[in-house]
Kinemage of the C-alpha trace (Angstrom):
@kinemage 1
@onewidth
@group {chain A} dominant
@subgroup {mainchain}
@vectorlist {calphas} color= white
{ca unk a 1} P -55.241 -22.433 12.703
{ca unk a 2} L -57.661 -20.079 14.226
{ca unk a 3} L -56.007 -18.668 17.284
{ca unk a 4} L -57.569 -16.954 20.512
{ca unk a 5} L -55.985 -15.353 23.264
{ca unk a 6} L -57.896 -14.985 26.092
{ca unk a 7} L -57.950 -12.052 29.210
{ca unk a 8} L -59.546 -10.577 32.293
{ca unk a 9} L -57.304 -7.794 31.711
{ca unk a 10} L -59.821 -4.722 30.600
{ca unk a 11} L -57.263 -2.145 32.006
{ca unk a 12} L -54.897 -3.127 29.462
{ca unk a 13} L -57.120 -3.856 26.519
{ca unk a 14} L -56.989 -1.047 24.542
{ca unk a 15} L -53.286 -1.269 24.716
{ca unk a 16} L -53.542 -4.837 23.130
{ca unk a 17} L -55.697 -3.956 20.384
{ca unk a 18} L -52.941 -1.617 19.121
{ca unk a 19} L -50.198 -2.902 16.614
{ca unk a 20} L -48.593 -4.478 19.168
{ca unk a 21} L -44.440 -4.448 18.450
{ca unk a 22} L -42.744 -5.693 21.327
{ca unk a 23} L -41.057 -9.158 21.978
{ca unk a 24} L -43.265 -10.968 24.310
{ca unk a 25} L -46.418 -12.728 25.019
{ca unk a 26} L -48.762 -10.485 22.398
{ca unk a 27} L -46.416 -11.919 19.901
{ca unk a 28} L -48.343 -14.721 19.548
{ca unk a 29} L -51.252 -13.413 18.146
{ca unk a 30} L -49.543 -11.061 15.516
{ca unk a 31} L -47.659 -14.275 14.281
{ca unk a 32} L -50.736 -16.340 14.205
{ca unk a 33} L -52.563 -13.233 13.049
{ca unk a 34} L -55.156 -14.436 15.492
{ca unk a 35} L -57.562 -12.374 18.313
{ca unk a 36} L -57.649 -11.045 21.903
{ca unk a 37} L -60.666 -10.911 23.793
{ca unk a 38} L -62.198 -10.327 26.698
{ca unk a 39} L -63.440 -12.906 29.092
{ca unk a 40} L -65.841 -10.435 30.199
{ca unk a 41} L -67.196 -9.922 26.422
{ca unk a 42} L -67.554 -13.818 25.617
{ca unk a 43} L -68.603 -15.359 29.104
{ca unk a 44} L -72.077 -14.946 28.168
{ca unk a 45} L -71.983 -16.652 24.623
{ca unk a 46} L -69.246 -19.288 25.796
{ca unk a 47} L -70.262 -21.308 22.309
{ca unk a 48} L -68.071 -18.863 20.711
{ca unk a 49} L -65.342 -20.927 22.273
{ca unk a 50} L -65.713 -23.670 19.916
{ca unk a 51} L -64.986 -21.971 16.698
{ca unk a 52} L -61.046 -21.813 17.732
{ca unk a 53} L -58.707 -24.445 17.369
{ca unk a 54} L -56.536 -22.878 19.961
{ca unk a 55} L -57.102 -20.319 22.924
{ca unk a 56} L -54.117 -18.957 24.868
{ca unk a 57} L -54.161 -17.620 28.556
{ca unk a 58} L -51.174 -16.246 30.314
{ca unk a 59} L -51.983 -17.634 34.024
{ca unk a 60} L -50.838 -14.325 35.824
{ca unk a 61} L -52.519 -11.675 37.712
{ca unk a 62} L -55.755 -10.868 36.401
{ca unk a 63} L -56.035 -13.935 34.445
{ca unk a 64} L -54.984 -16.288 36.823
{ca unk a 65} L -57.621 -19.006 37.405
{ca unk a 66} L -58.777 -18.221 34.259
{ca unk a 67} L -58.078 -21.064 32.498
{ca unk a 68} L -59.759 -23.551 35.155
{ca unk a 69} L -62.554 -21.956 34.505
{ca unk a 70} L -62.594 -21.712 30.572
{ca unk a 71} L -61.731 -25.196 30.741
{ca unk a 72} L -65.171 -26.151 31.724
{ca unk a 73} L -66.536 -24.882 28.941
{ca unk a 74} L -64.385 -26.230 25.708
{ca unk a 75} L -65.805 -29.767 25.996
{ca unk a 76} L -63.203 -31.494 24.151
{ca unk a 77} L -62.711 -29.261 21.306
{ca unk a 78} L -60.490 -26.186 21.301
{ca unk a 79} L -56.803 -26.758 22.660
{ca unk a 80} L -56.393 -24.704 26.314
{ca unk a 81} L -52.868 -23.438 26.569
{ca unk a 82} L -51.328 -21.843 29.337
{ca unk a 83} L -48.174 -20.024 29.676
{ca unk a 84} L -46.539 -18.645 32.711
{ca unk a 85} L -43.926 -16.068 32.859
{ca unk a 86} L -43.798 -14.996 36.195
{ca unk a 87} L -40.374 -15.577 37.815
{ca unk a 88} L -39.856 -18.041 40.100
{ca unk a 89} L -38.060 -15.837 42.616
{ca unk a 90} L -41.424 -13.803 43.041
{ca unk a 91} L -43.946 -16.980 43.431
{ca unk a 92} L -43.875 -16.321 47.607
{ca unk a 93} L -44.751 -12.570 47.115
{ca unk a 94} L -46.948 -12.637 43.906
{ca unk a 95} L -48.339 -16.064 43.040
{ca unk a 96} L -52.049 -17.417 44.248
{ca unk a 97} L -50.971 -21.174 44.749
{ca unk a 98} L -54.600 -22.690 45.149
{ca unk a 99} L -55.282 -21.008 41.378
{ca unk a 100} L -52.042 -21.116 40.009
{ca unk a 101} L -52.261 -25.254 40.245
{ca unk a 102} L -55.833 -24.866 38.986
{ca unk a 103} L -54.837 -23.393 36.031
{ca unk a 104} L -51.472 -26.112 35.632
{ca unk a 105} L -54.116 -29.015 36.075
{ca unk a 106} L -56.598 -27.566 33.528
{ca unk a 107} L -54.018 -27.208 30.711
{ca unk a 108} L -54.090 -29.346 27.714
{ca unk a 109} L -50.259 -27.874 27.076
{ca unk a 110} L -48.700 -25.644 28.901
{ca unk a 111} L -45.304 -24.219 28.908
{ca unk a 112} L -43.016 -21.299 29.902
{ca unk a 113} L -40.101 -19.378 28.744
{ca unk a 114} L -37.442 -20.155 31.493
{ca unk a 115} L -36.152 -23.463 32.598
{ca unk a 116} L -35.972 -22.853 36.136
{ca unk a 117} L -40.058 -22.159 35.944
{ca unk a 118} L -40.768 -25.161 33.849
{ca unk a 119} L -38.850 -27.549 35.856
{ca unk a 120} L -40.634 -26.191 39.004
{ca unk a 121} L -44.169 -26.464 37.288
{ca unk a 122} L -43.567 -30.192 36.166
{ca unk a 123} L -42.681 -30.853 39.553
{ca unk a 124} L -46.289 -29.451 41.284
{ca unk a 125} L -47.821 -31.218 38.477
{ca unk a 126} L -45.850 -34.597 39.298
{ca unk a 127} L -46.354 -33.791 43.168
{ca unk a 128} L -50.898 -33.825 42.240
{ca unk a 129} L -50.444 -36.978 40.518
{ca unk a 130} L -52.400 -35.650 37.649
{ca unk a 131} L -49.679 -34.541 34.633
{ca unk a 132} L -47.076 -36.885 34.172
{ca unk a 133} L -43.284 -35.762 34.251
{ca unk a 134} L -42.765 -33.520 31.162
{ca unk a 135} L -45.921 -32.295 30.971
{ca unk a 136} L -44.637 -28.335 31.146
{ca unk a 137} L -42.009 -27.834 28.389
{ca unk a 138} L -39.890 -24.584 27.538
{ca unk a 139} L -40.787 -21.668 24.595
{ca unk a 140} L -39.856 -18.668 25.125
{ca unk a 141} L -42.431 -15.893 23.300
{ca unk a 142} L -41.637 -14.900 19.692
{ca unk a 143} L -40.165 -11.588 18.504
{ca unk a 144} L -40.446 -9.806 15.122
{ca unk a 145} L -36.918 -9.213 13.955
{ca unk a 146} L -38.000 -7.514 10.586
{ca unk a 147} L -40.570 -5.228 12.104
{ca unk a 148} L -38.008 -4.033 14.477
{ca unk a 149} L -35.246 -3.831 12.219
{ca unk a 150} L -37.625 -1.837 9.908
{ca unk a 151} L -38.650 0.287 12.761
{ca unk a 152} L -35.528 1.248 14.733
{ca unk a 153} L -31.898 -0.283 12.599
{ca unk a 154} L -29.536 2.349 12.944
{ca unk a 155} L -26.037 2.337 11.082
{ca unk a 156} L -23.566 1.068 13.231
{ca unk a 157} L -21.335 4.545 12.077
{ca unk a 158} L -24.053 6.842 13.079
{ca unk a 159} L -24.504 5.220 16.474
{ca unk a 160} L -23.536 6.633 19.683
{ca unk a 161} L -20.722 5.143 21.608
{ca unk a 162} L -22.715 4.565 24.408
{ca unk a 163} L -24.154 1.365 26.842
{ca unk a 164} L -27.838 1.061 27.278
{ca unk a 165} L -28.615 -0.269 30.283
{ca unk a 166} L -32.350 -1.228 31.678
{ca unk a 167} L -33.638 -0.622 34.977
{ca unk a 168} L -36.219 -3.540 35.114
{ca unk a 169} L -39.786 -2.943 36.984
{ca unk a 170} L -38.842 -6.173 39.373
{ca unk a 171} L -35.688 -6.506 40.947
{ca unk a 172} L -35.284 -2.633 40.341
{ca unk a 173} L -30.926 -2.871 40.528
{ca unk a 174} L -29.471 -0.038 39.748
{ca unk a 175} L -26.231 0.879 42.165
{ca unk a 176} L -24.285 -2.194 41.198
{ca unk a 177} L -24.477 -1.693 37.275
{ca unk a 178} L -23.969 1.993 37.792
{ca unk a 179} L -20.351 1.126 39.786
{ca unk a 180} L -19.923 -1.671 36.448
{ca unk a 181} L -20.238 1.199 33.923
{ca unk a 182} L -18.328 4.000 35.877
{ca unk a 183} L -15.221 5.887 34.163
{ca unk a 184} L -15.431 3.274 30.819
{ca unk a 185} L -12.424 3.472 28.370
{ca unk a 186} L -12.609 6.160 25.483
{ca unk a 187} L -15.443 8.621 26.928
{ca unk a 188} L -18.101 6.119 26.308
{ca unk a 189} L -21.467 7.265 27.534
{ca unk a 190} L -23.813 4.869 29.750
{ca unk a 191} L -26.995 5.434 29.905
{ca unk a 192} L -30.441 4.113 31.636
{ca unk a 193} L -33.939 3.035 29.688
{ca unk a 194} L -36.548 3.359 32.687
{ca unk a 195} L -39.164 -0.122 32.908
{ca unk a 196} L -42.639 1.008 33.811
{ca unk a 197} L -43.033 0.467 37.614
{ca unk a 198} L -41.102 1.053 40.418
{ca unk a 199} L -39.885 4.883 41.267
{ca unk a 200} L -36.992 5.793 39.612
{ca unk a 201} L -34.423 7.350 41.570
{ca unk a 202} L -32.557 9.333 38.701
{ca unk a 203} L -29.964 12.077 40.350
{ca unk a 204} L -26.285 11.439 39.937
{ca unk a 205} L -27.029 8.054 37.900
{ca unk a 206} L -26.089 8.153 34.328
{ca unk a 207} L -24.840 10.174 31.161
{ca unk a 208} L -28.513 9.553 29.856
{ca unk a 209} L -31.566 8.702 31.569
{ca unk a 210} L -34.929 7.990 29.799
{ca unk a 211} L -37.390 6.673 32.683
{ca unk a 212} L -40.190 5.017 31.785
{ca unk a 213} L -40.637 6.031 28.463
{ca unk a 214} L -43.239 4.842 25.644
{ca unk a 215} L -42.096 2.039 23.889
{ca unk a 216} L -41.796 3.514 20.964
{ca unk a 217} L -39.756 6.321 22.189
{ca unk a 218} L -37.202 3.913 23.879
{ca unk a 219} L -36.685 1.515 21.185
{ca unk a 220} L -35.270 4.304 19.314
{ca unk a 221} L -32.883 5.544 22.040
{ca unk a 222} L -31.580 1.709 21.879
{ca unk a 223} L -31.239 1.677 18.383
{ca unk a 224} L -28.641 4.218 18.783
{ca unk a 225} L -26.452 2.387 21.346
{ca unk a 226} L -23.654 0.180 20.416
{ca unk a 227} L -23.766 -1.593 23.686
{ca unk a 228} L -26.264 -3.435 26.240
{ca unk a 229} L -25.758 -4.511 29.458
{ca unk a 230} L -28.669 -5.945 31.686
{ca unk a 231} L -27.540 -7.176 35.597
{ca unk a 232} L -30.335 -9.349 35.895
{ca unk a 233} L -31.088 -11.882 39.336
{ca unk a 234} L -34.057 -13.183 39.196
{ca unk a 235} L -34.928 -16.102 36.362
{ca unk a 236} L -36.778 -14.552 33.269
{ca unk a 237} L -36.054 -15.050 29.354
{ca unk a 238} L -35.356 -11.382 29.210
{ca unk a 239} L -37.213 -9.460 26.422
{ca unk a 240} L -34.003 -6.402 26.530
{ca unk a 241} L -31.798 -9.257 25.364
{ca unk a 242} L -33.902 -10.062 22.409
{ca unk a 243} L -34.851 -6.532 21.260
{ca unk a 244} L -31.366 -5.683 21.517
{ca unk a 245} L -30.301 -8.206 19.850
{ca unk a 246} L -32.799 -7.924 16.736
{ca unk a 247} L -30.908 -4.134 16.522
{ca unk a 248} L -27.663 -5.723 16.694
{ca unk a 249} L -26.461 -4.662 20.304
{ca unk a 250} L -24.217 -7.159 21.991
{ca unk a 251} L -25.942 -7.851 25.677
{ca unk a 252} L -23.324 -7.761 28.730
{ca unk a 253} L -25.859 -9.969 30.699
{ca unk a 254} L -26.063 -12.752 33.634
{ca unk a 255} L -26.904 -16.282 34.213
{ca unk a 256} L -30.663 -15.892 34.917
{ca unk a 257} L -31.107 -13.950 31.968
{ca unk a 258} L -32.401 -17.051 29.721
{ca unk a 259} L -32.502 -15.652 26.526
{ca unk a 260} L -28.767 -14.115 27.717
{ca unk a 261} L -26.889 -17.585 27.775
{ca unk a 262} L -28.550 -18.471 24.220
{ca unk a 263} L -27.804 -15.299 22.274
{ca unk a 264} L -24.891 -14.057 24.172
{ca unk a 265} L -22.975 -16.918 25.876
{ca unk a 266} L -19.263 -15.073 25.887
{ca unk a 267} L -20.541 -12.037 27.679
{ca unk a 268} L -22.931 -14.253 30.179
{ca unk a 269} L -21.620 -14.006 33.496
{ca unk a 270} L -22.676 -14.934 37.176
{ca unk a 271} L -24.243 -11.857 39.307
{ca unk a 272} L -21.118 -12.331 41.455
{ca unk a 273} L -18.430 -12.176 38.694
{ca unk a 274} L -17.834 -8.270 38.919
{ca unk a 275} L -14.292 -8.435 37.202
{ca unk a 276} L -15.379 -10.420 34.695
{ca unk a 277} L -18.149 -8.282 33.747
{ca unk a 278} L -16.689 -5.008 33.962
{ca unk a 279} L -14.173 -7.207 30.938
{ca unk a 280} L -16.654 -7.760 28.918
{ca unk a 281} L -17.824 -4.696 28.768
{ca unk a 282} L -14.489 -2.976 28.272
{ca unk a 283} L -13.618 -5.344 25.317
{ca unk a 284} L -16.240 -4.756 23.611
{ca unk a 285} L -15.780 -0.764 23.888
{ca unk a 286} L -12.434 -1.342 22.913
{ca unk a 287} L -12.741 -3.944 20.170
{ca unk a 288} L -14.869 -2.954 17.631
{ca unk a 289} L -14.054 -6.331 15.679
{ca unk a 290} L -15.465 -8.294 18.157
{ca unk a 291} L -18.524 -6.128 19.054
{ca unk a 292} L -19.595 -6.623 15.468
{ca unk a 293} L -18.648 -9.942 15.493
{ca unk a 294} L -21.159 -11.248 18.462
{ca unk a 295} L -23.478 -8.824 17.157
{ca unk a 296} L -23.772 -10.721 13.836
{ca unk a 297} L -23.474 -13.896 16.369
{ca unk a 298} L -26.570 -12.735 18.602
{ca unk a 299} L -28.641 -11.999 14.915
{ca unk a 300} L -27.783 -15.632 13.891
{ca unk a 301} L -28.840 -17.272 17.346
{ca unk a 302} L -31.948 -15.256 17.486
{ca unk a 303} L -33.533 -16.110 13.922
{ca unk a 304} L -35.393 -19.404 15.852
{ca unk a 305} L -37.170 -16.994 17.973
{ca unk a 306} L -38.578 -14.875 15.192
{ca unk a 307} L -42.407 -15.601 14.046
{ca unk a 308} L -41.839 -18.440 11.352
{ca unk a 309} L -40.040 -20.699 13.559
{ca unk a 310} L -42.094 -19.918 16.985
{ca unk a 311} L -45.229 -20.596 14.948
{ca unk a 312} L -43.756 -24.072 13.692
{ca unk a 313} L -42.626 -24.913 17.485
{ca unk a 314} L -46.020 -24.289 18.691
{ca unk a 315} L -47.949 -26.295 16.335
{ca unk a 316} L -45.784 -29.215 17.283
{ca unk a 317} L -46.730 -28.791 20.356
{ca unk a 318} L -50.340 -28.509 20.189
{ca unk a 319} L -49.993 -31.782 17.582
């Protein structure tokens, strides 16, 4: 299958035209070993279109109302399919509604990689009359467990005995998880891994900070945690979970981490359960047993995420 993702996004391009390692979107064209171009480059040759079975637009920012207008041009042949990732509890403050449903109505198969978003997006496609009920369905983005494991896997014995915990570029929390981790049992260490985007305030917060790092630079500071812990409230899959995971770090995580009920269930709490967080954490400083145990667990529950069965999910789809 000849695969084609398609962007506005020429501030970012040269970034995507790099091996491209983390778990998310981009992941879809390493595991198709397909392209990314520029809707910019191709607008004028739009016949180019047709030589793809499949092209891929992620209907946010840049590159949203994209796809309506692609669609006008693929005259029956190559499959349009649209992803959206953007939370649901940011669609007041970031989303461009007259587009956004543009995009959902041009769609030959879209989908997106939380429930709450998908069952939203069937119902604005129900509301039009014009998709019928269904239409959106849920797949989260592939990640490559080998090249990460390969890049970053750490023995657990050289490890530090320390919590990695990220500050995320949305929702920006940082004075409730720093109360969570305070004073843990047997000197362990908690640290931060900055998000690109919002200021960091970093005084007084942690053993270790590393804001906004390369990505590069902070996968290797995770690989040498034992622990993860992400206070997440807004709706998202949750990338931290699954690159954590992949280096064998049991996630401390809440309900609208997506990704956090699948791989880590046990330690999945509500943003309101405090004491029950704070638990989880302290058992697994304290019980090394079970640490490794959901960390072989969260490996296991993770493998039909990786490239192989992501690729065989989409296909099915697009069949």
């Amino acid at each position: 299958m000849k695969y084609l993702l398609l962007t506005e996004g020429t501030a970012f391009f040269p970034e995507l035209l790099k091996p491209f390692e983390r778990a998310g979107l981009y992941n879809w064209m390493k595991a198709f070993d397909g392209e990314v171009r520029l809707w910019g480059d191709i607008a004028k040759r739009t016949h180019e279109l047709q030589q793809y079975d499949v092209i891929h637009i992620n209907a946010y920012g840049q590159d949203l109302g994209l796809a309506h207008v692609v669609s006008q041009y693929l005259d029956g042949g190559p499959k349009l399919v649209v992803n959206l990732d953007l939370s649901i509890n940011y669609f007041d403050k970031e989303m461009d509604f007259p587009n956004f449903i543009k995009d959902v109505l041009a769609a030959d198969i879209l989908f997106s990689v939380e429930p709450t978003q998908v069952n939203f997006i069937n119902y604005v496609a129900h509301a039009m009359k014009r998709k019928k009920p269904g239409y959106c369905v849920l797949m989260p983005h592939p990640i490559n467990i080998p090249m990460l494991m390969d890049k970053a896997w750490i023995d657990y014995n050289e490890r530090m005995n320390a919590v990695a915990f990220q500050y995320h570029k949305y929702d920006g929390h940082w004075s409730i998880p720093k109360i969570l981790m305070e004073k843990l049992p047997n000197g362990w260490l908690s640290s931060m891994l900055g998000y690109i985007g919002n200021p960091l305030p970093v005084e007084g917060m942690r053993h270790m900070i590393m804001p906004y790092c390369e990505w590069d630079m902070y996968l290797q500071f995770l690989a040498r945690c034992k622990i993860g812990f992400e206070y997440r409230t807004h709706k998202a899959a949750s990338r931290f979970v699954m690159e954590a995971g992949a280096l064998g770090i049991p996630v401390v995580t809440t309900k609208d981490s997506h990704m956090g009920q699948i791989i880590y269930p046990e330690i999945c709490h509500e943003i309101e359960d405090f004491f029950g967080i704070r638990q989880s954490l302290e058992r697994l400083v304290t019980d090394e047993e079970y640490r490794l145990h959901l960390a072989r667990e969260g490996l296991d529950r993770l493998e039909p995420y990786d490239f192989e069965n992501s690729k065989k999910r989409f296909m099915e789809l697009i069949k």
